[in-house]
C-alpha positions in Angstrom: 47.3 134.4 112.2 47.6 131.7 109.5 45.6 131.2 106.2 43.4 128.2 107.4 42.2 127.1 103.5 44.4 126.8 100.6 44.2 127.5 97.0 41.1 125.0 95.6 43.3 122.0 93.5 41.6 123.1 90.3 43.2 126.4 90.0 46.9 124.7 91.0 48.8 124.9 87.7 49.4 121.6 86.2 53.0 120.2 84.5 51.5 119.6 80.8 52.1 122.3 78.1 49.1 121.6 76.4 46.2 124.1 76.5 43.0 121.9 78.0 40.2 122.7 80.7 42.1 122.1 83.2 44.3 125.0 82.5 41.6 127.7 82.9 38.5 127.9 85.1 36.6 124.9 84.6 33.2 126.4 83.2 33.4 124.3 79.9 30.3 122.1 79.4 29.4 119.4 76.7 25.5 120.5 76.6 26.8 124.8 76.6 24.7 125.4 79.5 27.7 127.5 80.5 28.7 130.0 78.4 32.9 130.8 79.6 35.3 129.1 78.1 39.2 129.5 77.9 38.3 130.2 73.9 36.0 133.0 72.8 32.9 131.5 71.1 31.0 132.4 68.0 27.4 133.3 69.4 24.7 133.6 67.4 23.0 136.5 69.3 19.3 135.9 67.4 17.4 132.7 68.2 16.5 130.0 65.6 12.9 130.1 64.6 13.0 126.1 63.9 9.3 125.6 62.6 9.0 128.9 61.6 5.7 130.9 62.1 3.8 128.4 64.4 0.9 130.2 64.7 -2.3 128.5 62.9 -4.9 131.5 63.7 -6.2 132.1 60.5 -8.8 130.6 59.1 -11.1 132.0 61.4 -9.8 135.4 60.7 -10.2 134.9 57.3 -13.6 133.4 56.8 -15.7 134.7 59.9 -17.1 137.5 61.8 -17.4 138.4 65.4 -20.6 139.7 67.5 -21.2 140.1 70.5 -24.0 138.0 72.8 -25.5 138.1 76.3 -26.9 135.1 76.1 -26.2 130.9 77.4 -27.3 129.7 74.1 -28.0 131.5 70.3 -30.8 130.2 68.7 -31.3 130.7 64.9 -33.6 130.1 62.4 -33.1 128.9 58.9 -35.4 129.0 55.9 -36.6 126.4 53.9 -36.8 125.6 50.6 -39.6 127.5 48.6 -40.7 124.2 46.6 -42.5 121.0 47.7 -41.0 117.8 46.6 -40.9 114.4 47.7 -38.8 111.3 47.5 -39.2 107.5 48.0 -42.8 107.5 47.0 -45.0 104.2 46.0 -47.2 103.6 43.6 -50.5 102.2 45.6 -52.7 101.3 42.4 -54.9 103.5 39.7 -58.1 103.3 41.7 -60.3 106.2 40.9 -61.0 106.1 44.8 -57.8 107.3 46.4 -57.0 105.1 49.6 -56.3 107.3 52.7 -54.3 104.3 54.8 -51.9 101.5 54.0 -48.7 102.0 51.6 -49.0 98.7 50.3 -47.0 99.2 46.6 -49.1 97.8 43.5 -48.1 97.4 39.8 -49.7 99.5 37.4 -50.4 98.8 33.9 -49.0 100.7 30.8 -51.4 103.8 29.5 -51.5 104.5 26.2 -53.7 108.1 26.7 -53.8 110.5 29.0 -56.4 110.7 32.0 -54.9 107.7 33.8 -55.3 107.6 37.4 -52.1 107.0 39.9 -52.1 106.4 43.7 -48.8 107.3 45.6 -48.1 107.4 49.3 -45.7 109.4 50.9 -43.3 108.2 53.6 -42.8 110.1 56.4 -39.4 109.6 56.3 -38.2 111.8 54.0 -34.3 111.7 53.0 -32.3 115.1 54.3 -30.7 115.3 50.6 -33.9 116.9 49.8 -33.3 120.1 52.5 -37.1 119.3 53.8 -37.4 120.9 57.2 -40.5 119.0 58.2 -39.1 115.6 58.6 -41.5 113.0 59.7 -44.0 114.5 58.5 -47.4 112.6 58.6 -48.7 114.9 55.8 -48.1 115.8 52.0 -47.8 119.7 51.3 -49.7 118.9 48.0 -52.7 120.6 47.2 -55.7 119.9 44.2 -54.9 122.3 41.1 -51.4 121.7 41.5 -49.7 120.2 38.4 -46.9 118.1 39.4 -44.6 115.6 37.8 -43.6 112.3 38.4 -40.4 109.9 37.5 -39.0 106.6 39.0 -36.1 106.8 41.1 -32.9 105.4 39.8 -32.4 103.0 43.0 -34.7 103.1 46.0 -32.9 104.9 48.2 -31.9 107.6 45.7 -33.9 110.5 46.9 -33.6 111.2 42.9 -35.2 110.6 39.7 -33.9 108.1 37.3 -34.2 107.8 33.3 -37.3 106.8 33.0 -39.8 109.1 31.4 -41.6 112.5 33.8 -44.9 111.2 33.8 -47.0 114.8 34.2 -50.2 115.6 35.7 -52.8 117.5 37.4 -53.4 116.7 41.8 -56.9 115.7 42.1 -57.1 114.7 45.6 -55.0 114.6 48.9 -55.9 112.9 52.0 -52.7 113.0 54.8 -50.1 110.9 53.3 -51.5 110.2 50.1 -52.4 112.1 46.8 -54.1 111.1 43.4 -53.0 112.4 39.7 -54.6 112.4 36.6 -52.2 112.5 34.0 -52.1 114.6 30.4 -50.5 111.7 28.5 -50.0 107.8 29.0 -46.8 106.5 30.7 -44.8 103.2 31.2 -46.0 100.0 33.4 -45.3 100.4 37.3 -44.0 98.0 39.2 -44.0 97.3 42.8 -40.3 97.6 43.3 -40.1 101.1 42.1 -39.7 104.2 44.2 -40.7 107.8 42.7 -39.8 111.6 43.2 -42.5 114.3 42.8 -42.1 117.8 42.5 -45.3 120.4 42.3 -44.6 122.7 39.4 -47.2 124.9 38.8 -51.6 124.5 38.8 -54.7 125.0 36.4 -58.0 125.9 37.0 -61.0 125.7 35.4 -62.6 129.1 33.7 -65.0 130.5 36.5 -63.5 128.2 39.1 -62.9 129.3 43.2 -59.2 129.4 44.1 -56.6 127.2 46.4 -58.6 125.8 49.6 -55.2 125.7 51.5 -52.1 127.5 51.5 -48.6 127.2 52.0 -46.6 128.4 55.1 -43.0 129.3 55.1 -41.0 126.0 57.0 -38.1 126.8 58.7 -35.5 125.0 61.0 -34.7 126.2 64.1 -30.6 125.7 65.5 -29.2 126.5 68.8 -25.0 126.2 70.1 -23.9 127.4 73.5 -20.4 129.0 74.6 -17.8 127.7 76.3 -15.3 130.0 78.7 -11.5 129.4 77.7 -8.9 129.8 80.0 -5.5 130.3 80.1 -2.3 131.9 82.1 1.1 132.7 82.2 3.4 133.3 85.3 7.4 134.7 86.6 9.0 135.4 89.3 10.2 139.2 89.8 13.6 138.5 89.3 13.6 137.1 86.3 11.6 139.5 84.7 14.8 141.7 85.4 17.4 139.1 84.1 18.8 139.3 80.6 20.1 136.7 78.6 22.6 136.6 75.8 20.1 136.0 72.8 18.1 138.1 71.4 14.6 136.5 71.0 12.3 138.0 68.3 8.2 136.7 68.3 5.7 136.0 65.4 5.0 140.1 65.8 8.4 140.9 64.8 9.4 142.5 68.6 12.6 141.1 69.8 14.9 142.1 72.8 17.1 140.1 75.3 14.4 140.0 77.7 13.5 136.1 77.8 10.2 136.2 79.8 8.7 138.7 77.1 9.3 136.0 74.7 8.2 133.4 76.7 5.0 135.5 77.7 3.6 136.3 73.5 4.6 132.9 73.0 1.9 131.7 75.7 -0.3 134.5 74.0 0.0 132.7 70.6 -0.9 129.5 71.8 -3.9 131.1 73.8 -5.1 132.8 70.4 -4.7 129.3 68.7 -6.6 127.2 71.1 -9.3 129.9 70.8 -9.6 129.2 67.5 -9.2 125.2 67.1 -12.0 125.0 69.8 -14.1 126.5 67.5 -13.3 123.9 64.9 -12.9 120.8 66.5 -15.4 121.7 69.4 -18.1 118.7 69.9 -21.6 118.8 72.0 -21.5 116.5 74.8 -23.6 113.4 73.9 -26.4 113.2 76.6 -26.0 109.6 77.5 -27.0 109.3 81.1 -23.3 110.4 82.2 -21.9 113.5 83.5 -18.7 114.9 82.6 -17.3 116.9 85.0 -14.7 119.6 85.4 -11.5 118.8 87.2 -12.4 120.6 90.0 -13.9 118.4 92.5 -15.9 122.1 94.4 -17.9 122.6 90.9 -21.2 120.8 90.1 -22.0 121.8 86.9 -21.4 119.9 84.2 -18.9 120.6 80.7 -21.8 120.5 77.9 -19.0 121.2 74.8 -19.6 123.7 72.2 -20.4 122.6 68.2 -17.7 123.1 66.3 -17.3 123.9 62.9 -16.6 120.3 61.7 -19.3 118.7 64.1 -21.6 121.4 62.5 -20.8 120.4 58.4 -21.2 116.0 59.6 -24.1 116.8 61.8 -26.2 119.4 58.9 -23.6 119.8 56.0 -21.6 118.0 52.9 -19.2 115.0 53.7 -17.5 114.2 50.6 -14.9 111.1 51.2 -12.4 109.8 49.3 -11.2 112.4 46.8 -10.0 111.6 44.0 -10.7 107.8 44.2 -13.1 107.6 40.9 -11.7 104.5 38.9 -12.5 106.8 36.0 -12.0 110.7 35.8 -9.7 110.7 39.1 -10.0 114.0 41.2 -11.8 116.0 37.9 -15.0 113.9 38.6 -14.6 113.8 42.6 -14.9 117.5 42.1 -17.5 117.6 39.1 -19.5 115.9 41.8 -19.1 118.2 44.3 -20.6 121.3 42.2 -23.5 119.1 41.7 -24.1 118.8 45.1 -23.5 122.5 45.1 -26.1 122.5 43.0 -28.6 120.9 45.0 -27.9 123.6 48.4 -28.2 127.3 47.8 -25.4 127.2 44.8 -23.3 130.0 46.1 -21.2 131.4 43.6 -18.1 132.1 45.2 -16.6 129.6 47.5 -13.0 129.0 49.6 -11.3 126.2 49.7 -8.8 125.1 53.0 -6.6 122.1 52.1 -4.2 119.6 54.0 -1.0 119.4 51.4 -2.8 115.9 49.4 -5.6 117.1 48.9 -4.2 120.2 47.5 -1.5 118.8 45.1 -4.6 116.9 43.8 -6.8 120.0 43.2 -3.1 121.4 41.7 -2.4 118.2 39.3 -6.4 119.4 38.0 -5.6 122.6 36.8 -2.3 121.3 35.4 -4.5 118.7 33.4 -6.6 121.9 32.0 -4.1 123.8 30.7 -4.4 126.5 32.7 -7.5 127.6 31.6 -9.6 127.5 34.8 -7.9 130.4 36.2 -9.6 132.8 33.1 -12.7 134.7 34.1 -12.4 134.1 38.0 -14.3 137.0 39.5 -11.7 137.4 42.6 -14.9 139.5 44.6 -13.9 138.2 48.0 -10.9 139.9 47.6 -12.6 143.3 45.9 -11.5 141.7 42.9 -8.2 142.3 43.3 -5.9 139.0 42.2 -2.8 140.5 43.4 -4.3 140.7 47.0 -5.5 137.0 46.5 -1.9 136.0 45.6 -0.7 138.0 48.2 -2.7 136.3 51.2 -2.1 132.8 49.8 -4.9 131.8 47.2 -5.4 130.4 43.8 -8.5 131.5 42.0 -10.2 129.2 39.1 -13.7 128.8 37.6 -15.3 125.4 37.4 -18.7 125.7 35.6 -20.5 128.8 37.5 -18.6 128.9 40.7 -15.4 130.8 41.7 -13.0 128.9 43.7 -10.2 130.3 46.0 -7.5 127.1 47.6 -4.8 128.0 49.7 -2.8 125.3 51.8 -4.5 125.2 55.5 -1.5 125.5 58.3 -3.5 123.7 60.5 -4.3 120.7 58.8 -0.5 120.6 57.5 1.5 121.5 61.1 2.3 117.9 63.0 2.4 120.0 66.0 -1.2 120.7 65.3 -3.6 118.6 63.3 -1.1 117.2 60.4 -0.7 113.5 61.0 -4.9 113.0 61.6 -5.8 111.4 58.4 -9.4 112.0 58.5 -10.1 115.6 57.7 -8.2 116.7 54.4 -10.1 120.1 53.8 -13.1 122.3 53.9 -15.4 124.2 51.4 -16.6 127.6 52.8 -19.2 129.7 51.1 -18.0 133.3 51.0 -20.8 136.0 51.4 -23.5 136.1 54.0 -26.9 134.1 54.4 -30.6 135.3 55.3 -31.9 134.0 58.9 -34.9 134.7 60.6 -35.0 136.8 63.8 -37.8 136.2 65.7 -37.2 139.0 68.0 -37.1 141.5 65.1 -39.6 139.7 63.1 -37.7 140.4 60.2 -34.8 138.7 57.6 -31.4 139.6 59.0 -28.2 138.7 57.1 -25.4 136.7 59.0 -22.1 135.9 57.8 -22.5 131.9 56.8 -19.3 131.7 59.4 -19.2 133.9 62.6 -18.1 134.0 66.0 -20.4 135.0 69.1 -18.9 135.8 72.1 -20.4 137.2 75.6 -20.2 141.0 76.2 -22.3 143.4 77.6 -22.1 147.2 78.8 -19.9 146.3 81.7 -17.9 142.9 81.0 -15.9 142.0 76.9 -15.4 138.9 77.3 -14.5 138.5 73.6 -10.7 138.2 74.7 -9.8 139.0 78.0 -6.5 139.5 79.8 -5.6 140.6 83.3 -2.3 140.5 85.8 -2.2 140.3 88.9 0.7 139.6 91.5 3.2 142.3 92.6 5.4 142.3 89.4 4.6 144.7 86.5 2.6 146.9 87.7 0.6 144.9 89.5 -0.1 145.2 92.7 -2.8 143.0 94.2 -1.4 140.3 95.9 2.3 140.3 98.1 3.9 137.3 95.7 6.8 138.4 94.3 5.9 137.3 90.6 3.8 138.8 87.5 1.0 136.7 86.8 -0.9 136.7 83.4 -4.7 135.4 82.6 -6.4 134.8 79.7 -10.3 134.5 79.1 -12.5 133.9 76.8 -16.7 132.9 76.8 -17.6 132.2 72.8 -19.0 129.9 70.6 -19.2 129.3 66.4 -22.4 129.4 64.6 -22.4 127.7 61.1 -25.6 128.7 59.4 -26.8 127.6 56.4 -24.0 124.3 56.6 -25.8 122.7 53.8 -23.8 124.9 51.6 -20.4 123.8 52.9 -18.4 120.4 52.5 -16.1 118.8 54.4 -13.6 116.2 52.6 -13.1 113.1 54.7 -10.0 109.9 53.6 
């Protein structure tokens, strides 16, 4: 019997003295996909986190709460403002008869005394600005007694008084969109081109006199969103579930071990918890334009309807404040100045957060620098139980500008070019901390709601909050005969920004 094969060429030994690949088993590579070589490498045994801690699920967790629903769609209701007042009005002449139709605008003479006479119609467009919640309205809220001033809007489209003097008087009459005032002193010529704000302020009665005729109900608006169902999943093989490798991988948890797949596996669970939480913020409604938008799957009907998302809730109902820090004069100090003022306007919650791409927070940092220092005295610190250390610790600067309480950090998510750094047209968001007062028509009472939460669908027998399952025949598994471990992730939630006329979102 004779060898029929021979020794492979590639282990003959060769004539040179020189040590090269040849020399040894061949298992060298340029791209280290194999690991032997005839020289003993310098492994590092941990892997390189490159882009360090890519996770961006925080903001959420840092400004919302999470409730549970059994519902397809949350409804809420929102109170109105307590006061009447109207913008855009015209002057329709000093007739002591009041007309009840036309908004034809007339020019009014000076008055020298009080007990003039002024017309005024109210359009029944009525800007948002104002936080009216019966827009269109084809009636004034006025009633007769009811004192109520008067000035001339700076521009005609201003929703605001101007410099002009308050001309102040007493509502005699009110017919739909109209009402008639006498006033207590004389005021400045009218003209045609102007456009007034009114707000009621009080009433007098006579001595002996019956009361109101008509009262005031409580206006509300009324706000629904819907949740969408998340998916997600993660599979291997058995057998590589049981392979090791020769780094040791560590995840954004801190566990490590040589086991790649359980790397691999939380790293799919990171994303899932990050896709969770940027469809809550960049979520948009599907515009019903005749169209359908269907799913991928060709076997389902229905149709994707979208969520709102936390941005599409402050455009569509909030503050959008655009380029920061462009003032000719006063730079980023009167960009912000402005802001408060619109603060002002809403519900003028005291302590606010502030989530920042990297420009817009140097610019906010380059106005402290300008004050000295001083804005960080007397900040209050209360959403972090007044502690500044914890503050610090978790990221945030705290400063006082005028009554309000401001806490920046740098938001990951609007910095990370993996993420949403690189899209130039959202540079930061102001959240109201605290909670705000809804309606609950099922309780018939005034519940408090975090101004930011989470609903998700849960009942007595299904959480769907966060859901994970395996199936396969691998890790415990055992419902189906593949040979692999199979992961799934699922979640059925939706955002619910209430009161968003408190919070502003900066646009470039």
């Amino acid at each position: 019997m004779a060898f029929t094969g021979g020794i492979p060429a590639a282990l003959q030994p060769t004539q040179g003295k020189a040590l090269y690949a040849g020399n040894y088993i061949d298992f060298t590579d340029s791209s280290f996909n194999m690991w032997a070589q005839q020289f003993l490498p310098d492994v590092y045994e941990q892997e390189v986190e490159r882009y360090g801690n890519r996770s961006i699920g925080s903001f959420l967790r840092m400004v919302s709460a999470e409730m549970p629903t059994t519902s397809d769609q949350i409804i809420w209701t929102e109170q109105g403002r307590l006061h009447t007042r109207y913008a855009n009005l015209q002057c329709v002449g000093n007739a002591g008869t009041m007309p009840t139709t036309g908004n034809t605008p007339a020019a009014v003479a000076q008055a020298a005394n009080g007990g003039a006479v002024l017309n005024f119609h109210v359009p029944a467009a009525q800007p948002t600005s104002l936080g009216l919640t019966t827009q269109g309205t084809t009636a004034c809220n006025f009633r007769k007694g009811q004192t109520v001033m008067v000035q001339a809007q700076s521009s005609a489209t201003s929703a605001v008084g101007g410099s002009d003097a308050v001309i102040k008087g007493i509502i005699t009459n009110v017919v739909g969109q109209h009402f008639q005032v006498k006033t207590f002193k004389g005021h400045a010529a009218l003209t045609t081109a102007q456009r007034f704000t009114a707000l009621a302020y009080g009433s007098e009665f006579a001595k002996g006199s019956s009361n109101f005729t008509e009262k005031l109900d409580p206006s509300y608006a009324t706000f629904a969103n819907s949740p969408v169902i998340l998916k997600e999943h993660y599979s291997i093989n058995g057998s590589d579930t049981a392979q090791i490798g020769w780094i040791e991988v560590s995840s954004e948890n801190g566990a490590s071990g040589y086991l790649w797949y359980l790397k691999s596996e939380h790293e799919n669970r990171l994303r899932w918890e990050d896709y969770l939480e940027m469809s809550m913020v960049e979520g948009v409604e599907q515009a019903n334009t005749g169209a359908t938008l269907d799913f991928y799957d060709a076997n389902i009907t229905a149709t994707a309807k979208g969520t709102e998302g936390f941005f599409a809730a402050i455009e569509s109902r909030g503050n959008v404040y655009s380029d920061f820090g462009a003032q000719s004069t006063g730079g980023a100090l009167t960009d912000f100045d402005a802001v408060l003022k619109q603060l002002d306007k809403q519900g003028a919650i005291e302590e606010n957060m502030l989530f920042l791409n990297r420009d817009l927070s140097l610019e906010i940092d380059d106005i402290l620098a300008q004050q000295n220092g001083g804005y960080s005295g007397g900040t209050s610190f209360g959403v972090f139980n007044n502690s500044e250390d914890m503050a610090l610790n978790l990221g945030f600067t705290g400063y006082r500008r005028g009554s309000y309480d401001f806490y920046k950090t740098d938001w990951k998510y609007l910095n990370d070019w993996s993420t949403r750094g690189g899209f130039k047209d959202i540079e930061g968001v102001l959240v109201p901390a605290g909670t705000s007062t809804v309606y609950d028509q099922q309780l018939g009472a005034n519940i408090k709601r975090p101004f930011l939460h989470v609903r998700y669908r849960a009942s007595e027998t299904e959480n769907r909050k966060n859901k994970s399952w395996v199936t396969g025949s691998v890790g415990g598994a055992s419902t189906s005969p593949i040979d692999e471990m199979r992961m799934h992730y699922l979640s059925e939630r939706c955002l619910i920004a209430q009161a968003a006329n408190n919070f502003v979102l900066f646009k470039a």
